[in-house]
C-alpha positions in Angstrom: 17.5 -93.1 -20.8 14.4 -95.0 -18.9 11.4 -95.1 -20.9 7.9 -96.2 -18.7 5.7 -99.5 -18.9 2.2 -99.4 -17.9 1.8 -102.0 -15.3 -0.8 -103.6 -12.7 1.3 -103.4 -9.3 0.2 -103.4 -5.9 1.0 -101.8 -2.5 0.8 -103.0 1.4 -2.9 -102.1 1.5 -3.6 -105.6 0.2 -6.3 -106.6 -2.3 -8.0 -105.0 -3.8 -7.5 -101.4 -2.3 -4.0 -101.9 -3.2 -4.4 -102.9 -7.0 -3.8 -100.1 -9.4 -2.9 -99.0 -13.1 0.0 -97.0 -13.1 3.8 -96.9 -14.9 6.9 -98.4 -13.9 9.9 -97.1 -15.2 12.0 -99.5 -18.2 15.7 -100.1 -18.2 17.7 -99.3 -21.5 20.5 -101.6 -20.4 20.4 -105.3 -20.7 22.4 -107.7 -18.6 23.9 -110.6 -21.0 21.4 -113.0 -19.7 18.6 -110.8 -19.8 15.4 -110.3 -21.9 13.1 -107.4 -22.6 10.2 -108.5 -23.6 6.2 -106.8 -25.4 4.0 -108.6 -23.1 1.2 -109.8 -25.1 -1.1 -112.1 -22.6 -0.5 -112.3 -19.4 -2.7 -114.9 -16.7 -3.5 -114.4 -13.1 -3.2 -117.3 -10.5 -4.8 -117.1 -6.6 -1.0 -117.1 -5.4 -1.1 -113.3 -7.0 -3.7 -112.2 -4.4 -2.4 -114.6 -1.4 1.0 -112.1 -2.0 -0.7 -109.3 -2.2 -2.7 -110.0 1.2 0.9 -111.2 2.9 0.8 -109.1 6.2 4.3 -109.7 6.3 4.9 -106.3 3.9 4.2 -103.7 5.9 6.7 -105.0 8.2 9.8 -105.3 5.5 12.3 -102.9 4.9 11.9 -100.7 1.6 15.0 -102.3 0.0 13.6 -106.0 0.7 9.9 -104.8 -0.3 9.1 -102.2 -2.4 6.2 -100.0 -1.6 4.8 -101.0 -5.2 5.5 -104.4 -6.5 3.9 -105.6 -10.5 2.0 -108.7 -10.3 1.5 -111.7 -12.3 4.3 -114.8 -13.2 2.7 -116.0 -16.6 3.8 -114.6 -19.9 3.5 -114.8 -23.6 5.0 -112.0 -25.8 7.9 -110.9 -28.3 11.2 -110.7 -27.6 12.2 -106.7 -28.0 16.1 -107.1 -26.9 18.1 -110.2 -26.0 21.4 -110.2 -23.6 24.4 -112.2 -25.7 23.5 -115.4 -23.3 19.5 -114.6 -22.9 19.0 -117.6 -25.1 16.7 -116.1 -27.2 17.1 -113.1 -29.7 14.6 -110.1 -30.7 11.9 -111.1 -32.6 11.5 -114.6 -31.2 7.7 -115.2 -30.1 8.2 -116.8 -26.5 5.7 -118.0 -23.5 6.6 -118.5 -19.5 6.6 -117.4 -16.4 9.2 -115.6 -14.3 9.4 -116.6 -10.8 7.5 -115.4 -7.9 8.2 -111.7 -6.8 10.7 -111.3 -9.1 9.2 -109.3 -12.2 5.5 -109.0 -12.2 3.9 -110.0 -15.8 1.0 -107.9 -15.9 2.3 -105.0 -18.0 3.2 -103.6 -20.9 7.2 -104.4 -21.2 8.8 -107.0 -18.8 12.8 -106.9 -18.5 14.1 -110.4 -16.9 17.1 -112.8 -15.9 16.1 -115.6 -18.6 18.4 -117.6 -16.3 15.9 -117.7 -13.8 12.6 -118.1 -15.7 11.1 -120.9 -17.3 10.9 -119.6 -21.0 10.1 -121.9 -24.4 9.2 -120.6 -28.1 5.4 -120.5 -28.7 3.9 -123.0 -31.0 2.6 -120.9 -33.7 -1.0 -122.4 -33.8 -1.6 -121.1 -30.3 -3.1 -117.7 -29.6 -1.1 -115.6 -27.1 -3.5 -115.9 -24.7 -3.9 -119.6 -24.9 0.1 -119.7 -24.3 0.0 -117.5 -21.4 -2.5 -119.9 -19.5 -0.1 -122.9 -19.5 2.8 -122.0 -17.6 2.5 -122.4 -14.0 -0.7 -124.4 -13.3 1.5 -126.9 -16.1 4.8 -127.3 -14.4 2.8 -127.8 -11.0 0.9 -130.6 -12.2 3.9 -131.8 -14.1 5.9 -131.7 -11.1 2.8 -133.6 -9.1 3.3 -136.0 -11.5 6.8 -136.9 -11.3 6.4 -136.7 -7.7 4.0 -140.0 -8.0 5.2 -141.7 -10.5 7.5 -144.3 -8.5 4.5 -145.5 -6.5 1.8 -145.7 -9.7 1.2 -148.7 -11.1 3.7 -150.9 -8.6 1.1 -153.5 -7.4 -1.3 -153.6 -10.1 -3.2 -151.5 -12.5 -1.8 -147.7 -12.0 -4.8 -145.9 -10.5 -4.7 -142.2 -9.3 -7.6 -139.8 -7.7 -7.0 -136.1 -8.3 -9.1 -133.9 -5.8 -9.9 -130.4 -7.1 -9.8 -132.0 -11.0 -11.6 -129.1 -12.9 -9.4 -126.5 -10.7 -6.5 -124.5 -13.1 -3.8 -127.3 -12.0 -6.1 -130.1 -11.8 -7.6 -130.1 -15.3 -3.8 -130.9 -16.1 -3.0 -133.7 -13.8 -6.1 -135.4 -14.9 -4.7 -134.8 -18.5 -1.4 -135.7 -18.0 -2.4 -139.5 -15.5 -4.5 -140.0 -18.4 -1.9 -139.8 -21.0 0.2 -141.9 -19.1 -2.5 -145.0 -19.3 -3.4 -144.5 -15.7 -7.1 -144.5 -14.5 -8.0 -141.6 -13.2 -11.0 -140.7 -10.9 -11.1 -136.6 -9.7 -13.4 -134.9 -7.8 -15.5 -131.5 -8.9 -18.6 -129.9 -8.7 -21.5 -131.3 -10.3 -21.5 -128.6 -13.5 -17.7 -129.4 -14.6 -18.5 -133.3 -14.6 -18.4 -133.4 -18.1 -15.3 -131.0 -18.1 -13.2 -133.1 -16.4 -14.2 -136.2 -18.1 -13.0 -134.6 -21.7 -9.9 -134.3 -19.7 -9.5 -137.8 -19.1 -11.2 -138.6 -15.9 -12.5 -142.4 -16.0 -14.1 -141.3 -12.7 -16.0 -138.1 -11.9 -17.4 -137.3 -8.2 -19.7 -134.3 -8.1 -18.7 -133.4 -4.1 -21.8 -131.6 -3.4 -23.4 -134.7 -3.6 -20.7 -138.2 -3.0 -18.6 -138.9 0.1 -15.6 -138.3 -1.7 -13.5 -140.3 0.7 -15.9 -143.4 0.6 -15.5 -143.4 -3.4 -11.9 -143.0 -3.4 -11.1 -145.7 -0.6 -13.2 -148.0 -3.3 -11.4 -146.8 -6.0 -7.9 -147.6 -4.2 -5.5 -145.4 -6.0 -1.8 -146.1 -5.9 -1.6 -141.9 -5.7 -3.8 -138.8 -4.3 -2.6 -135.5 -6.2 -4.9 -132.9 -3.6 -5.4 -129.7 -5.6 -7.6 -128.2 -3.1 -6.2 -128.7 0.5 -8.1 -130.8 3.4 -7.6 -133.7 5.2 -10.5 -136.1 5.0 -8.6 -138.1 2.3 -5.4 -138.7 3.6 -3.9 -142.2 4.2 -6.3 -143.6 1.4 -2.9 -144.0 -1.0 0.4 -145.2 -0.5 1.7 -141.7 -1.8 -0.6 -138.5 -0.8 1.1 -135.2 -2.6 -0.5 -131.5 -1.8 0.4 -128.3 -3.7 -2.0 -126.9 -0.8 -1.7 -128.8 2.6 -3.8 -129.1 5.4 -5.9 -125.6 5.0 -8.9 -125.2 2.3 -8.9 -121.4 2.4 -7.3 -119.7 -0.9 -6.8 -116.5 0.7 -3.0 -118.2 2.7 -0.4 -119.2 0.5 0.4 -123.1 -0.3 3.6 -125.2 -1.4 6.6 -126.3 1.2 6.8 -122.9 2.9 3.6 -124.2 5.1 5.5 -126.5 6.8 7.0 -123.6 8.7 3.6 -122.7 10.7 1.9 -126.5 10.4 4.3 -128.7 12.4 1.7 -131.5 11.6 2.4 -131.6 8.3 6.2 -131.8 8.5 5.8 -134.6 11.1 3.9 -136.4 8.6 6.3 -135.8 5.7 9.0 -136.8 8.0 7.5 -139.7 9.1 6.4 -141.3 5.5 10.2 -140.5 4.7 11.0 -143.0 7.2 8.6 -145.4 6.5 6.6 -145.4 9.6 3.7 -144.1 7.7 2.2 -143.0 4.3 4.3 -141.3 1.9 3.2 -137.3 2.0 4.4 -133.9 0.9 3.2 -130.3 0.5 5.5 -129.4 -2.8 6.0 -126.3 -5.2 6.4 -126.6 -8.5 9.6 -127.7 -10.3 10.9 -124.8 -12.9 11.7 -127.1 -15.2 12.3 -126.3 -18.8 12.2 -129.3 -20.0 8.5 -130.0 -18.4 7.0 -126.4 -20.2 8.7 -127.6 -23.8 6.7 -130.8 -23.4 3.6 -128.7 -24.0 4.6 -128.2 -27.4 2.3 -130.7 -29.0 -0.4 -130.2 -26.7 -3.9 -129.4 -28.4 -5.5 -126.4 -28.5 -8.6 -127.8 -27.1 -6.8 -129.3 -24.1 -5.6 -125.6 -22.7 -8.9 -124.7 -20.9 -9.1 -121.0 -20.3 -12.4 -119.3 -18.2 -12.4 -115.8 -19.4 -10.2 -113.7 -20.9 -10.2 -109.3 -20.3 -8.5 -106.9 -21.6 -5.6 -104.9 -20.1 -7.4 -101.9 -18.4 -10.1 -104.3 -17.2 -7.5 -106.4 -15.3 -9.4 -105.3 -11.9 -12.3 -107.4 -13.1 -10.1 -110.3 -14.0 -8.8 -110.2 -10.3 -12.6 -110.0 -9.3 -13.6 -113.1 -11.3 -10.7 -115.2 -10.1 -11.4 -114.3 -6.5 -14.4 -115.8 -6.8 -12.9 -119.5 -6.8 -15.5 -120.5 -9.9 -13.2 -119.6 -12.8 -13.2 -123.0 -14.6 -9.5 -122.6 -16.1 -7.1 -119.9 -16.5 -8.0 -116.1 -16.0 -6.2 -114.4 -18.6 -5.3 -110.5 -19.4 -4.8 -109.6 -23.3 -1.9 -107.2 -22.7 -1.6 -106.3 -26.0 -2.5 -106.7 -29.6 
């Protein structure tokens, strides 16, 4: 018998008319590879509200789009009931994120595919909510990374500019350049200077006040990693990798999927493929395991969070991220 779930979900009126507290019913049945979890934390990221503005679902089928969907990819919580190959058993304290519109995180109880999710044990000095901020803005900038690596450091002292450096991803590319040895230089706005140099940033540009693009074709980094779309800095780097392409609105969508409406940007992809230009692409982020378990050690200090509100307040958590000043991860206590 189906027992019910609070849950954040949202309809085709968009946000935020279409944000609401409601339940969602709960499977008693587990798949072998699946997991119930007791969401404990769960954080919000700007993709949530890009899906929930998609115009594309009032045009969908009911069995491709429901008319309520829940919201939210990141995780941390306690395992209530594993599947035999879930890879994890009840009881286990685990963090994550499931994949986009597949289970929304932002409620009470979440049942999953753990095949499909990116799932590792929580270190036990972390506070839930401090493990729920990690998981997606960390495998982007891990997969940003990789995605540079062959072309740091090739001619040279490795050198790398991050744009958008205190944003949720880029506090973690500057972090993780840095750990590699690599200078760093990142742009920002003048009050998270000092933010982004704890991070690791040997450089800091305040853009309200610096040409960015003057500083960085001084600087001449091997690497751009652009957290924050635009195009005034592209061809300063032998490699120039986007997680938001062309456009510097949050309110569209980012990753790969906007090469389907910005033929420009394939054609420049395409061409730095061939070698008849400078190397560029618009990526999503890799679910890697392997990348979230590498986390383990990080230190507390090093997982910047903005605000954190509690569960029935998750309205104003939508309000403060929408605001595009949240300096780190927006983060829902689900749970004690």
């Amino acid at each position: 018998m189906s027992t019910a779930s609070r849950a954040w979900v949202y309809n085709h009126e968009g946000y935020p008319r279409g944000l609401r507290l409601t339940s969602l019913p709960t499977k008693s049945t587990l798949s072998p590879t699946e997991l119930r979890v007791r969401v404990k934390a769960a954080a919000i990221n700007p993709v949530d509200i890009q899906l929930m503005n998609l115009p594309l679902w009032s045009y969908l089928p009911p069995f491709l789009a429901a008319p309520e969907r829940a919201t939210a990819e990141d995780f941390s919580g306690v395992v209530e009931a594993a599947g035999e190959n879930a890879g994890f058993k009840a009881g286990d304290e685990i963090f994550g994120m499931v994949m986009i519109l597949s289970t929304g995180t932002l409620q009470e109880v979440i049942q999953f595919d753990a095949a499909s999710a990116v799932l590792a044990p929580k270190p036990s000095q972390w506070s839930w909510e401090q493990a729920a901020a990690l998981p997606l803005v960390y495998l982007t900038a891990r997969t940003m990374i990789a995605s540079v690596t062959p072309y740091v450091g090739t001619s040279g002292k490795p050198r790398v500019a991050v744009l958008g450096g205190s944003s949720s991803t880029g506090i973690y590319c500057v972090q993780l350049a840095a750990a590699r040895g690599w200078e760093v230089i990142a742009s920002c706005s003048g009050r998270n200077t000092d933010l982004v140099r704890d991070m690791g940033a040997t450089q800091v540009l305040d853009y309200t006040t610096t040409s960015v693009p003057e500083k960085i074709r001084t600087f001449a980094p091997d690497a751009i990693l652009d957290c924050v779309g635009g195009t005034e800095c592209l061809g300063l780097a032998r490699r120039y990798v986007t997680i938001v392409g062309d456009k510097t609105s949050r309110a569209s969508v980012g990753g790969s999927v906007i090469y389907l409406w910005n033929p420009r940007m394939l054609i420049r992809s395409i061409l730095g493929r061939l070698g008849l230009g400078r190397s560029y692409a618009c990526i999503n982020l890799e679910s890697n395991r392997k990348y979230l378990e590498e986390t383990v050690g990080m230190a507390i200090e090093k997982i910047v969070i903005d605000s954190t509100f509690n569960f029935e307040d998750a309205a104003a958590a939508f309000e403060r991220l929408n605001t595009g000043r949240a300096r780190g991860k927006v983060v829902v206590r689900v749970s004690e």
